[in-house]
C-alpha positions in Angstrom: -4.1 80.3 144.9 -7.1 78.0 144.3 -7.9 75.8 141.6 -10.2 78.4 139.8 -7.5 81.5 139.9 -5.4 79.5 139.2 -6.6 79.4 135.1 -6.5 83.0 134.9 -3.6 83.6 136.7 -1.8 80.8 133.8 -3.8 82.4 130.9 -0.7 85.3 130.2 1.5 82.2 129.6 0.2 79.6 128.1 -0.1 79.6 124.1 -3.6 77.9 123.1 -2.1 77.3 119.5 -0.1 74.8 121.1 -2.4 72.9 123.2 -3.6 69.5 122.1 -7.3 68.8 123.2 -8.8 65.9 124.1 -13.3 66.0 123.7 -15.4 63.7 125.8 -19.0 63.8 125.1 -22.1 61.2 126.2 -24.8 60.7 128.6 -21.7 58.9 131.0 -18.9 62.0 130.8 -19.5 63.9 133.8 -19.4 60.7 135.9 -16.8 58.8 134.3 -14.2 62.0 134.3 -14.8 62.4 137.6 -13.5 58.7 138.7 -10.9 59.3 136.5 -8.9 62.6 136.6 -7.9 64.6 139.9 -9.9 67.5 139.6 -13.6 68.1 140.8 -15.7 69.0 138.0 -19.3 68.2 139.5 -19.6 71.7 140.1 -17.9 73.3 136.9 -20.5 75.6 135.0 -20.8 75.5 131.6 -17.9 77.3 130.1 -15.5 77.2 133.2 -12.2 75.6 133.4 -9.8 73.9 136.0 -6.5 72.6 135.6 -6.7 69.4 136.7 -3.7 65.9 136.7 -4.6 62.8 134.9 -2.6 60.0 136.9 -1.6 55.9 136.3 -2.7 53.7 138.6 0.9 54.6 140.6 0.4 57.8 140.9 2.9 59.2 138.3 1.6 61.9 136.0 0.5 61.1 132.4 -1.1 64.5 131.7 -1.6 67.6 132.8 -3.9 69.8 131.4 -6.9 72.0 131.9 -10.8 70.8 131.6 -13.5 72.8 130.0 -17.2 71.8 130.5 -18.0 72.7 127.0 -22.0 71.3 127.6 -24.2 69.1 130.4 -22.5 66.1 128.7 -19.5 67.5 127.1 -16.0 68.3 128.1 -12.9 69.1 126.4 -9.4 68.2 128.1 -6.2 70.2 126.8 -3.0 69.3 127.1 1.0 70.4 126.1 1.3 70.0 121.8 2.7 66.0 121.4 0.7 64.9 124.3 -3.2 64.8 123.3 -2.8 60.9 122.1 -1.4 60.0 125.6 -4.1 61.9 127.8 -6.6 60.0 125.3 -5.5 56.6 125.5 -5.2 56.8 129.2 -9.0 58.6 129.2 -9.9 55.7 127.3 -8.1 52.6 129.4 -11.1 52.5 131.7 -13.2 53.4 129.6 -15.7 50.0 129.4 -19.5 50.3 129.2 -19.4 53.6 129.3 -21.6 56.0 127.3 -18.9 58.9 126.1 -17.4 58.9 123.0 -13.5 60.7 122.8 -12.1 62.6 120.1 -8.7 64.1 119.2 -8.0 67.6 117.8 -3.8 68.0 117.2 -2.4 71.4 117.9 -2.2 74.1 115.5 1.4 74.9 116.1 3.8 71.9 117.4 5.4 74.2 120.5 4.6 77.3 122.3 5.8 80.9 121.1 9.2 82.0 122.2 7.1 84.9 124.4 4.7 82.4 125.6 7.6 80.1 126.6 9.3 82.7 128.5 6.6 83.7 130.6 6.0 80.1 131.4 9.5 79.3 132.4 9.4 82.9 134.6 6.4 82.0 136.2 7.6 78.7 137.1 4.6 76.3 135.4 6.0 72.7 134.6 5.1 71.6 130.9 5.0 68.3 129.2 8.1 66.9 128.1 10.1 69.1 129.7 9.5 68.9 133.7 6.8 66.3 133.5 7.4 63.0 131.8 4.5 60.8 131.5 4.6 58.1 133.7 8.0 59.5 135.6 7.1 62.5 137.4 4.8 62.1 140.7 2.6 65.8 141.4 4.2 66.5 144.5 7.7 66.8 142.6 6.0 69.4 139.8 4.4 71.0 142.8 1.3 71.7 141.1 -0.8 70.0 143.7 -2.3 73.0 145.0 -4.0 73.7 141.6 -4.4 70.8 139.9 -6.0 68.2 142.6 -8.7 68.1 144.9 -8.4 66.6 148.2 -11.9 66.2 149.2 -13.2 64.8 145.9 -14.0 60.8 145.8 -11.4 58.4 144.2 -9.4 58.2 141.0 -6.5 56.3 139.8 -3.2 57.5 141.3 -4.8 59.1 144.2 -3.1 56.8 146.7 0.2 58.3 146.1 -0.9 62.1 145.9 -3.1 62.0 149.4 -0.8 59.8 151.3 2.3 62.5 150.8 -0.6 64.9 151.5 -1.8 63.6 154.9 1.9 62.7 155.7 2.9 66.3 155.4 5.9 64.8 153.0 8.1 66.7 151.3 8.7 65.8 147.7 12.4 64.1 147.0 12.7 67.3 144.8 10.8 70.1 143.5 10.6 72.5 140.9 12.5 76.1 141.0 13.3 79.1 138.8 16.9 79.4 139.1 19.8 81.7 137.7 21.7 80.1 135.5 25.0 81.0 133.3 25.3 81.9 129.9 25.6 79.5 127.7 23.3 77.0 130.1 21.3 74.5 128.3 18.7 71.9 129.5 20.1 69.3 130.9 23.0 70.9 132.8 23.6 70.8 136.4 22.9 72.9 139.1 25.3 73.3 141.8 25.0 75.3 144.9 27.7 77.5 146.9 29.7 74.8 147.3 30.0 73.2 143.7 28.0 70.6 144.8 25.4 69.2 142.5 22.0 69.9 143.9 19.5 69.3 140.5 19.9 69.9 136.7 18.1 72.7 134.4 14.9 71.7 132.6 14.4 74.4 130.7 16.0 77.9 129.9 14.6 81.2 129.1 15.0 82.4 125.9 17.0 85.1 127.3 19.8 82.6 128.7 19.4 84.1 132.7 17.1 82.1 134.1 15.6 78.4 134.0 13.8 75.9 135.6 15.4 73.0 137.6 14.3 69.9 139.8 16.1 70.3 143.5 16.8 68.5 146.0 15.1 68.4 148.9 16.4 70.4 151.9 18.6 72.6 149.6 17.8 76.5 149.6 18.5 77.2 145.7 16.4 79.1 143.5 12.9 80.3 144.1 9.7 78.0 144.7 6.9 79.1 141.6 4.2 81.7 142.0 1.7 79.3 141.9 2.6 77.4 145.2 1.6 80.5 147.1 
């Protein structure tokens, strides 16, 4: 799937009422976005989006979230409800002598619909405070690399991290699967394989109590990698 499908193939699950965005607008935003988020947007049309990672220095995440060029000089970063003051104040950290001014628009409803939220955790897409914590979770780990970053694009903060496990072929420590889980499972819990040993723990749980997400160990063959690693 590449970076541009990849917003279409999300739109069925993720609930725009629940979005915080972050607007960047000024003579400077194209250029100072692009030293500054993972995503190349040089090319974005007017009106087009891209998911793209905003990154710390160390390569952890601190947002993810989609970008829409909104203008020539205008674009409008949206991220999980909770987590729009975050992605600003890190938009704004390097933010010195630059000609772009940021605003914040809060999210009209503070969490996704249950229907939304059980698509999302089907489909296997990581979401803020639950299988991303801001400065925690490296990409390779919410295996959203493939949609999220581009490896050809010049530098950012954080890329270090994201294009030596790249280059390296690495595997992540652990990744993110949809797993079945028991009734009664809540976030949190562990996963264990055939064995009863412990292989990862449950981030979040369909509504419907049969399925959730987990974070697994590498190496072990339990649950099923996301759609959008394909």
């Amino acid at each position: 799937m590449n970076t541009d499908d990849a917003v279409s193939a999300t739109a069925s699950f993720i609930d725009d009422e629940a979005r915080d965005r972050v607007s960047v607008e000024g003579a400077d935003a194209l250029t100072y976005l692009q030293s500054q988020i993972a995503q190349e947007i040089r090319d974005l049309d007017v009106g087009a989006t891209r998911w793209t990672l905003v990154l710390d220095p160390s390569g952890k995440i601190d947002a993810l979230a989609r970008i829409t060029r909104t203008a020539d000089a205008a674009f409008v970063l949206d991220t999980d409800a909770g987590f729009g003051e975050g992605l600003m104040a890190r938009i704004n950290r390097f933010k010195i002598r630059v000609d772009a001014a940021t605003a914040l628009e809060p999210a009209a409803a503070p969490q996704p619909s249950a229907d939304r939220e059980a698509e999302r955790i089907s489909h296997g897409w990581p979401r803020m405070g639950s299988e991303i914590e801001p400065g925690e979770t490296i990409p390779a780990n919410a295996g959203v690399n493939l949609v999220a970053v581009n490896f050809t694009k010049g530098c950012y903060p954080g890329q270090e991290l994201v294009e030596r496990m790249d280059s390296r072929g690495a595997d992540a420590p652990k990744s993110l699967r949809v797993v079945e889980v028991a009734a009664g499972a809540a976030v949190g819990d562990d996963v264990v394989d055939g064995d009863g040993t412990v292989v990862g723990n449950l981030t979040s749980v369909h509504p419907d109590g049969t399925i959730g997400l987990a974070y697994i160990k590498r190496g072990v063959e339990v649950g099923t990698a996301p759609a959008h690693l394909a």
